[in-house]
C-alpha positions in Angstrom: 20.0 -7.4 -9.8 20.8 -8.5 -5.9 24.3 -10.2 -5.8 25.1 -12.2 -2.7 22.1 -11.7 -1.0 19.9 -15.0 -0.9 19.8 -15.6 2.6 18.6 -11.8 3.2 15.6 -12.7 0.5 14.9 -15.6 1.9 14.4 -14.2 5.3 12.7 -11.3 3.5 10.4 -13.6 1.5 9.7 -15.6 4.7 7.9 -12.6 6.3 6.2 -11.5 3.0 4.6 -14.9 2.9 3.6 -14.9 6.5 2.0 -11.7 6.2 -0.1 -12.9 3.5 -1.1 -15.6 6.0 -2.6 -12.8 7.9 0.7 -13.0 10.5 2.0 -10.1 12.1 6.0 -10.0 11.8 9.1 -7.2 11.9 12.3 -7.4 10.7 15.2 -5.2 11.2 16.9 -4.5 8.1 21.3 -3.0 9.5 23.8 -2.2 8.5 27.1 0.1 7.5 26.2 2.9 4.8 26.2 1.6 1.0 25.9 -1.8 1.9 22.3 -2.2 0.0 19.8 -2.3 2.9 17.4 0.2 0.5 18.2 -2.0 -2.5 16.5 -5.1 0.1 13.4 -3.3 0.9 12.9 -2.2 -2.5 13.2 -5.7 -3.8 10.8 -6.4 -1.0 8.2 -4.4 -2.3 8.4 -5.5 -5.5 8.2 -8.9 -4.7 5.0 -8.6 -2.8 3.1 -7.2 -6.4 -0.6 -7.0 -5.2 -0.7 -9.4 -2.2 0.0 -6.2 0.2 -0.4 -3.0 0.0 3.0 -1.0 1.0 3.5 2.0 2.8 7.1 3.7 3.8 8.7 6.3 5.3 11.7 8.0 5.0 14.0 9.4 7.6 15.6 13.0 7.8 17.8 14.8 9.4 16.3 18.0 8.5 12.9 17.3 9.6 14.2 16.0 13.1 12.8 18.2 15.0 9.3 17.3 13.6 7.4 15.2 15.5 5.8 12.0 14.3 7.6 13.4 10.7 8.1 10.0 9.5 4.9 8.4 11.1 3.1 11.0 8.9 4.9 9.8 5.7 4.0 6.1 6.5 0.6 6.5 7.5 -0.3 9.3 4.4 -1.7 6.6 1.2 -3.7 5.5 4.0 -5.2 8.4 5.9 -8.5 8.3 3.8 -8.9 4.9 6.0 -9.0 7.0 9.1 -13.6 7.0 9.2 -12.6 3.2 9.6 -11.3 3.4 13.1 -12.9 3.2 16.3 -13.6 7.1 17.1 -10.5 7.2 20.2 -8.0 5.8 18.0 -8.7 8.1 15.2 -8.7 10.7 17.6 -4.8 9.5 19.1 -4.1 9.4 15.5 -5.3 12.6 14.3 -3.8 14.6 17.1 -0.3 12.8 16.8 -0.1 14.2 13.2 -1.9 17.5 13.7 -4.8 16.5 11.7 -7.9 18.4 12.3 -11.7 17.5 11.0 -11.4 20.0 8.7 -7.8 18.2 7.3 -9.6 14.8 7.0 -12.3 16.1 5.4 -10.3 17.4 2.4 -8.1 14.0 2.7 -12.1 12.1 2.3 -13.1 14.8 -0.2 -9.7 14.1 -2.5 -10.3 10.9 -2.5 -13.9 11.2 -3.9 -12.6 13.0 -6.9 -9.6 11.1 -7.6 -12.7 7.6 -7.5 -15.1 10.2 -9.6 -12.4 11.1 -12.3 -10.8 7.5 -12.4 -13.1 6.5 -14.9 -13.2 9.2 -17.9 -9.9 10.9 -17.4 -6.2 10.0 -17.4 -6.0 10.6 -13.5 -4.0 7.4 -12.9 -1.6 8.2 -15.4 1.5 8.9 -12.4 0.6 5.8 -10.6 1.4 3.3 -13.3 4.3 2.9 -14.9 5.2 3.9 -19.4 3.7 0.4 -20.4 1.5 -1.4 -17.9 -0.2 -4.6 -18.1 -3.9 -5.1 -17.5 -3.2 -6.9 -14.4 -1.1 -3.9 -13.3 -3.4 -1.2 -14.4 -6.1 -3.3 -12.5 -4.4 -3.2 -9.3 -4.1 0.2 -9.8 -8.1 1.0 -9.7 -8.7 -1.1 -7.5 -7.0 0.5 -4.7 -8.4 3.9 -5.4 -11.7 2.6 -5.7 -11.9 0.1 -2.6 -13.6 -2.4 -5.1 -12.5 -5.6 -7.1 -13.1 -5.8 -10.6 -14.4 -8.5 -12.7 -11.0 -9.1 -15.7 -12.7 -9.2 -18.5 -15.3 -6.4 -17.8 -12.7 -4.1 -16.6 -10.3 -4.5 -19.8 -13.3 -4.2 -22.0 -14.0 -1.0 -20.3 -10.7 0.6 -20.0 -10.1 -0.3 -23.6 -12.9 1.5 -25.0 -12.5 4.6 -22.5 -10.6 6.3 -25.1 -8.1 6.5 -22.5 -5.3 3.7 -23.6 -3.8 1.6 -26.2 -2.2 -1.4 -26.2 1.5 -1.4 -27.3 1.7 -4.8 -29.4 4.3 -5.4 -27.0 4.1 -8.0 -24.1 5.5 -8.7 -21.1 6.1 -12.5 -18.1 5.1 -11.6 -15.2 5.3 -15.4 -14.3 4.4 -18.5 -15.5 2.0 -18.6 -18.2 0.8 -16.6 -21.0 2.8 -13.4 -21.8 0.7 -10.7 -20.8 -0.1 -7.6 -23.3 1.4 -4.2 -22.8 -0.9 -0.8 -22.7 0.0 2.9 -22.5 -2.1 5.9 -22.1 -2.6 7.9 -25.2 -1.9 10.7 -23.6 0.4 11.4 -20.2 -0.5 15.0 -20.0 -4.1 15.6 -18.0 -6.9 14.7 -20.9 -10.4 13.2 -21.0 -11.7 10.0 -22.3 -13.9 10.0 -25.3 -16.5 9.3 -23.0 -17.5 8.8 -20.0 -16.6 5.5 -19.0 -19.1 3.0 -16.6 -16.9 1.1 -14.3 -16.9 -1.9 -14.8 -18.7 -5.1 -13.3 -17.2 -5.5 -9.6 -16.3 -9.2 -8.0 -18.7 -9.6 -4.7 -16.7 -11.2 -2.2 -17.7 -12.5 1.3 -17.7 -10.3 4.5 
């Protein structure tokens, strides 16, 4: 719980909101040691759910006298984007974090077996967390696949993977109907019953 802090938020949820816009914006966030600056971002992030995807990077003193140390951390969820850039940038890019062809290869080639496995293992089992909704769990897929999913299709499908269970619990994540809780069956490494399709995808307009 944030004490004190409304006009911070507001500013906060000001920039959130004109970043879903599709406006650019930066905010510094000071101030003495202790006084909750972390506890800001984090609430930040959380209020942004799925709007945004969120990357961040950490400061150290004992990686100093790395360069581009924390631009690596920023920019790592999202080096599997790098084939998306114009060939100079991704070139600047690579360089500034000593990434080779042979580095973005394995980044490309990690990627296709996290998509491959998503579907009839427990992969996804660190990125979500005890008890997730559908909604949550969908977000979750989505990102590592680069596709939308149709609702319905993709909690028939998950259900039946063999893969999770609901809870019987449920949990608000806003107005509306309470939405039901799932866990994984199991959170070591296991297989699904079978080899799950994925599910029916939502076509959306270039």
């Amino acid at each position: 719980m944030i004490i004190s802090r409304e006009a911070e938020l507001r500013r906060l949820d000001d920039l959130l909101a004109a970043l879903i816009r599709g406006e650019g914006g930066a905010l510094i966030v000071h101030g003495d040691a202790g006084i909750g600056k972390t506890t800001l971002l984090k609430a930040l992030a959380e209020r942004s759910g799925n709007a945004v995807t969120v990357v961040r990077a950490c400061g150290a003193e004992t990686e100093m006298e790395l360069p581009f140390s924390a631009l690596a951390d920023l920019l790592g969820p999202v080096l599997s984007y790098l084939d998306a850039l114009p060939a100079p940038q991704a070139a600047v890019l690579m360089g500034a974090l000593v990434i080779n062809e042979y580095h973005a290869q394995m980044v490309r080639d990690g990627v296709d077996r996290l998509r491959g496995k998503l579907w009839w293992s427990n992969i996804a089992v660190g990125l979500l967390p005890e008890r997730f909704t559908m909604p949550q769990a969908r977000a979750v897929f989505e990102a590592i696949s680069g596709v939308r999913h149709e609702p319905s299709n993709f909690r028939r499908e998950l259900e039946q993977s063999g893969l999770v269970r609901a809870t019987g619990g449920v949990a608000r994540m806003g107005p509306g109907r309470p939405a039901a809780l799932y866990e994984f069956f199991e959170r070591r490494p296991a297989w699904g019953l079978r080899r799950s399709r994925p599910p029916a995808t939502v076509r959306t307009r270039r």
